[in-house]
BAFI-3210 file (N, C-alpha, C; in Angstrom, 3 decimals, decimal comma, padded with zeros to 6 digits):
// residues 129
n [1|2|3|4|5|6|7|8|9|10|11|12|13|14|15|16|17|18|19|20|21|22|23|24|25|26|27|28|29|30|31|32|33|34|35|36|37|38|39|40|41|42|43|44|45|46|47|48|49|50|51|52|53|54|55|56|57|58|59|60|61|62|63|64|65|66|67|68|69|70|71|72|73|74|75|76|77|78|79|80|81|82|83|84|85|86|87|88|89|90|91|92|93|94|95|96|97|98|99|100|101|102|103|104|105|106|107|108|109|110|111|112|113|114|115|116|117|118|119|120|121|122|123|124|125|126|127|128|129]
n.u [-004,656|-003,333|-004,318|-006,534|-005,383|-004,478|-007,015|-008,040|-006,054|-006,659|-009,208|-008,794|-006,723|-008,758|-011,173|-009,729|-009,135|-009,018|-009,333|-009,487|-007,428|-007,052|-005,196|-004,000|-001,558|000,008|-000,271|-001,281|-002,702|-001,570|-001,314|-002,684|-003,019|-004,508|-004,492|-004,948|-005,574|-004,520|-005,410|-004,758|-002,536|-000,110|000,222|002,043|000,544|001,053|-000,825|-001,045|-002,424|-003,138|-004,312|-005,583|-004,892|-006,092|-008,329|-010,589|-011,442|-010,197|-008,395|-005,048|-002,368|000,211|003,715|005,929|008,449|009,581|011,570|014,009|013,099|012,000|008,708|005,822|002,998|001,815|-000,712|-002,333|-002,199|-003,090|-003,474|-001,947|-000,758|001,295|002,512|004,742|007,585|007,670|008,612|010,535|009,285|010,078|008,431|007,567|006,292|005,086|004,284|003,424|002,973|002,718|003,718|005,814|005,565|006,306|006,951|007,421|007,229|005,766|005,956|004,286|004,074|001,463|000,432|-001,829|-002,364|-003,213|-002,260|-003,262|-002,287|-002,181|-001,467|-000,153|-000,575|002,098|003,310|006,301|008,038|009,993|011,472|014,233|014,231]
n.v [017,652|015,437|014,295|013,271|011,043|009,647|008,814|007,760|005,726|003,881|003,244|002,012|-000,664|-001,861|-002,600|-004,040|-006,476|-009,648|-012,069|-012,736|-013,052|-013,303|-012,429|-012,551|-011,775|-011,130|-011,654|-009,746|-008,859|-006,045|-005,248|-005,893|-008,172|-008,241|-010,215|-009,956|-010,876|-008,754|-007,911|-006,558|-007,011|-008,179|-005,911|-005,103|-004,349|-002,353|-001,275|000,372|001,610|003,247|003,388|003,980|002,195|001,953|003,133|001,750|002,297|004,922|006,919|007,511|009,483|008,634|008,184|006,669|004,209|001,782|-000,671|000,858|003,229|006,493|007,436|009,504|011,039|014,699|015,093|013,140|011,638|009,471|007,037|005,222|003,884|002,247|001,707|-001,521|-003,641|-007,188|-008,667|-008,636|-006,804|-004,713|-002,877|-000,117|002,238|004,709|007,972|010,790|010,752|007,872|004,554|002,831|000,175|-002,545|-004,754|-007,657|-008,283|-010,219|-010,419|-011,130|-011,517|-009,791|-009,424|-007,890|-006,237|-005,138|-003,421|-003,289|-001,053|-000,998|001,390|001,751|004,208|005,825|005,951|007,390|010,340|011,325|009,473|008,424|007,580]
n.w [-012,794|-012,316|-010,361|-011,751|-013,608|-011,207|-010,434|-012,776|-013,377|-010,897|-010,947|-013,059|-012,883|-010,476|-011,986|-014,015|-013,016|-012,044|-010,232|-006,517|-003,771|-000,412|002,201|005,596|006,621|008,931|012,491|014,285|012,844|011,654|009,404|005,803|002,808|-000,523|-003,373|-006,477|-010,258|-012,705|-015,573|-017,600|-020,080|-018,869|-016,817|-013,833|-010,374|-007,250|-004,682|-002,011|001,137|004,379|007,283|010,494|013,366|015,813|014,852|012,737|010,552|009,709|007,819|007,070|006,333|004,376|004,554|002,518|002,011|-000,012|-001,200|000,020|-001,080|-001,185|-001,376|-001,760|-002,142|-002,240|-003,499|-003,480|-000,587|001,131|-000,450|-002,361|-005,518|-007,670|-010,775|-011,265|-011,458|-011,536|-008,686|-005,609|-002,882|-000,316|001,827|003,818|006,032|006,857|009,237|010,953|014,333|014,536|015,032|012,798|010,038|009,028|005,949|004,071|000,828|-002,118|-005,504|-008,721|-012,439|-013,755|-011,732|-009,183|-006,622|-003,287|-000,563|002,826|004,970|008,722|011,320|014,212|017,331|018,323|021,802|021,621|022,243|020,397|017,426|015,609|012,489]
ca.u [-004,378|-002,375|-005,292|-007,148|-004,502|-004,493|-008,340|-008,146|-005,621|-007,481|-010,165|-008,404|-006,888|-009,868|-011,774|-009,112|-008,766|-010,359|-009,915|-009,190|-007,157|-007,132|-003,872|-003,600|000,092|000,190|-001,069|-001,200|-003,174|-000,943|-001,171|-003,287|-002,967|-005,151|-003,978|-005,788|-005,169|-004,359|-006,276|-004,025|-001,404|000,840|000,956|002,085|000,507|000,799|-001,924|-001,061|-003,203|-002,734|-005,566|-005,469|-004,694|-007,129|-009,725|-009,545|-012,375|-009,308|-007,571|-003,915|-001,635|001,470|004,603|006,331|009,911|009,911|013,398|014,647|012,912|010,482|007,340|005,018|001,909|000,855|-001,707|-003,160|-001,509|-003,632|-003,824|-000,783|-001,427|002,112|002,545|005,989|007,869|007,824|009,952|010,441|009,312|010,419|007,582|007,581|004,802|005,590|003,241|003,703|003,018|002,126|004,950|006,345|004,692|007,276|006,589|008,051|006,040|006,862|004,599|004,727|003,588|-000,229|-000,356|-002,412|-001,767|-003,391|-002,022|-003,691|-001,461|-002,984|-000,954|-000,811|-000,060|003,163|003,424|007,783|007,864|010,396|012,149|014,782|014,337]
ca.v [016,673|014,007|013,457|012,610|010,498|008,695|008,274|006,592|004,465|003,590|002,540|000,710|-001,206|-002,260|-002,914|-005,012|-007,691|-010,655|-013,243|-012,385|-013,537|-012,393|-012,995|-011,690|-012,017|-010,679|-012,168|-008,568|-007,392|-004,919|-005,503|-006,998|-008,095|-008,795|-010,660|-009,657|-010,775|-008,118|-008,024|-005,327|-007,597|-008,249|-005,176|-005,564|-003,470|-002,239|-000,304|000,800|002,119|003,366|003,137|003,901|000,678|002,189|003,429|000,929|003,524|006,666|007,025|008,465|010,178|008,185|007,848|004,776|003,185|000,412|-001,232|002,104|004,510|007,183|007,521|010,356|012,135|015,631|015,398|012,169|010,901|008,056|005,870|005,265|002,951|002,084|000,243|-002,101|-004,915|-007,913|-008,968|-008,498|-005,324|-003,978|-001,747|000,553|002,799|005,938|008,397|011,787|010,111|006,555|003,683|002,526|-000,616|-002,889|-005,873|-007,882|-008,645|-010,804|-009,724|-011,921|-010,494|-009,732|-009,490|-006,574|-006,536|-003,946|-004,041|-002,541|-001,130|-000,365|002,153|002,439|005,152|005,815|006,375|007,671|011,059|011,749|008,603|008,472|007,018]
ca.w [-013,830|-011,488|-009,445|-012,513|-013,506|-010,006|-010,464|-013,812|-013,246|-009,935|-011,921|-014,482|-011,843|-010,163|-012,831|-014,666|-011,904|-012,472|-009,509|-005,707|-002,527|001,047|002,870|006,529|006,988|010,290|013,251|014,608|011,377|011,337|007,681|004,717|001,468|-001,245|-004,268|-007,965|-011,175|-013,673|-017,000|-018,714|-021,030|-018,210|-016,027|-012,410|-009,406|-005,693|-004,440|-000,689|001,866|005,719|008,186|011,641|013,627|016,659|014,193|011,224|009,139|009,592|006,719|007,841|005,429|005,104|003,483|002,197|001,611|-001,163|-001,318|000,521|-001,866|-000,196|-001,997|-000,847|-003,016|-001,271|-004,328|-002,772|000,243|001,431|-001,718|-003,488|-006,995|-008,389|-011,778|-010,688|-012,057|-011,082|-007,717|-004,187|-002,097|001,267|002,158|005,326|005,859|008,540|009,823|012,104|016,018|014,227|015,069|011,539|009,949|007,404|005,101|002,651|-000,662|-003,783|-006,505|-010,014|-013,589|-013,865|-009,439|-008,617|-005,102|-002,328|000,824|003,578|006,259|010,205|012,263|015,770|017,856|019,203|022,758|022,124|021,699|019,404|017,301|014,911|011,315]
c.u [-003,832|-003,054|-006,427|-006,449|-004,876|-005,767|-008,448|-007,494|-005,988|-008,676|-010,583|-008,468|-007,872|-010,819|-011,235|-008,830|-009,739|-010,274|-008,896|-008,689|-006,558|-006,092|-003,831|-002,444|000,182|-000,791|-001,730|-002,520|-002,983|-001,492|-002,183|-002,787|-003,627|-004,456|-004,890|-004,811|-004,913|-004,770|-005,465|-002,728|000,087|001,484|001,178|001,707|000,633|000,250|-001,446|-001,713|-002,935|-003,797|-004,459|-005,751|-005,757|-008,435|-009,758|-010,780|-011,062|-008,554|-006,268|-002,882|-000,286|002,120|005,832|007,926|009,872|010,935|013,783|014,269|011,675|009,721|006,151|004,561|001,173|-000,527|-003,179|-002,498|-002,237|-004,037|-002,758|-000,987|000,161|002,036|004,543|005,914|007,808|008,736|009,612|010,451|009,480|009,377|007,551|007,109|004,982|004,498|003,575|002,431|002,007|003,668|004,753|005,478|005,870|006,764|007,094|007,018|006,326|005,440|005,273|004,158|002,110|-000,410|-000,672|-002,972|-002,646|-003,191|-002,843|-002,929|-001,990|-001,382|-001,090|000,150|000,964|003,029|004,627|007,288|008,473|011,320|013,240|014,710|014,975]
c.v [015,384|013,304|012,522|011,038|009,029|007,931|006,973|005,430|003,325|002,282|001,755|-000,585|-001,934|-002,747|-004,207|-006,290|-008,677|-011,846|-012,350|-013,346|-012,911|-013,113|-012,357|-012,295|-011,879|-011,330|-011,364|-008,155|-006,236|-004,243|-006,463|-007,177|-008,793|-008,935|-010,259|-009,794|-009,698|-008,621|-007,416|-005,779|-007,914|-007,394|-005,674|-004,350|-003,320|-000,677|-000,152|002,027|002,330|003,980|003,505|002,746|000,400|002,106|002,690|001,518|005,018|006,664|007,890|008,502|009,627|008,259|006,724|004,501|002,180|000,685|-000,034|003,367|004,984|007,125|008,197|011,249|012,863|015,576|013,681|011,011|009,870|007,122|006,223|003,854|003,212|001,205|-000,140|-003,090|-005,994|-008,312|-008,725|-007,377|-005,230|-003,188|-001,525|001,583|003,780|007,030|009,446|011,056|008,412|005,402|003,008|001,377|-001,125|-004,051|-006,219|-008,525|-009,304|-010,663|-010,385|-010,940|-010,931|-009,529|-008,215|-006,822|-005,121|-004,428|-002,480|-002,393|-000,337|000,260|002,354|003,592|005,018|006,683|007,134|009,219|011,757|009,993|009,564|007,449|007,069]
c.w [-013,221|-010,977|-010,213|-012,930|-012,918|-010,150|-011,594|-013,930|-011,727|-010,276|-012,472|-013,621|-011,255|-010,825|-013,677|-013,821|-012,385|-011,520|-007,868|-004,899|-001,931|001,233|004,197|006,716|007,932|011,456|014,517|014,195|011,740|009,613|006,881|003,658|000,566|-002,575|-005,409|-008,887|-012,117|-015,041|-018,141|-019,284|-019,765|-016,732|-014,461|-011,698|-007,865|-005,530|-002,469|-000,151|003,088|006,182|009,759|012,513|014,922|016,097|012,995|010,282|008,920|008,851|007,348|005,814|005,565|004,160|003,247|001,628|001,188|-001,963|-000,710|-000,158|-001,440|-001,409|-001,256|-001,810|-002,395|-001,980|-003,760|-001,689|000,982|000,830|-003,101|-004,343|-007,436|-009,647|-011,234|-011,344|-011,450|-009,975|-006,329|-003,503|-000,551|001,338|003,399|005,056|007,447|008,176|010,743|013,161|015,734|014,411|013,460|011,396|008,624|007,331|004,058|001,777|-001,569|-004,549|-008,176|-011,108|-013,702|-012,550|-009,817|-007,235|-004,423|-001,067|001,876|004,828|007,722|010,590|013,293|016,341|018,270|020,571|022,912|021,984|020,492|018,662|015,477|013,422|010,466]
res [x|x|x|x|x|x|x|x|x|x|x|x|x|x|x|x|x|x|x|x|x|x|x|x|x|x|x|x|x|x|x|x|x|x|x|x|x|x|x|x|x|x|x|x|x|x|x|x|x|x|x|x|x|x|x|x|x|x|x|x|x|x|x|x|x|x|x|x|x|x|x|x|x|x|x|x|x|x|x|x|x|x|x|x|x|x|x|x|x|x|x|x|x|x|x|x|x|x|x|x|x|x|x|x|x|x|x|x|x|x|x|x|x|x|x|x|x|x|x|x|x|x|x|x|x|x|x|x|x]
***
């Protein structure tokens, strides 16, 4: 039922957008972010994604800290779809043997936002977070 859920509002999402912009923030591209309007009376979204920063087709399973709050779906861990209010996000994006990946975001009412986050390998072997 959740995954359905995830799908439809996926969907919606995507469907409800109605004008686009590319942003590479990073001069790394560590990181992307695409800007979309929202169609749906106001809602605000962040859609995050984690790619492998070697392989940028490998989808990696990650889990996320916005403003300090984990966020992690065993039911679909490589495409997290939040509805969020308007404001400023901390996002950090961790990974078992991937070095961390953070970003700050400001997201207005109607943004439907996807950020795409690359991972690279960590060479440490064990770190502390």
């Amino acid at each position: 039922m959740n995954n359905l859920i995830v799908i439809i509002c996926s969907v919606f999402t995507f469907s409800s957008c109605a004008s686009t912009q590319t942003e590479n923030v990073n001069s790394k591209k560590l990181y992307s972010v695409e800007h979309y309007t929202s169609a749906s009376y106001g809602a605000t979204y962040l859609n995050l994604k984690s790619f492998s920063f070697e392989d940028k087709d490998q989808l990696i399973p990650a889990a996320y800290h916005i403003n300090n709050i984990p966020f992690y779906s065993s039911d679909n861990p490589v495409n997290k779809v939040l509805p969020v209010l308007p404001g400023q996000f901390k996002i950090r994006a961790l990974a078992i043997g991937k070095v961390p990946t953070e970003l700050m975001i400001e997201l207005e009412r109607r943004d439907s936002v996807v950020v795409t986050i690359y991972l690279k390998d960590d060479t440490e072997p064990l770190h502390y977070y």
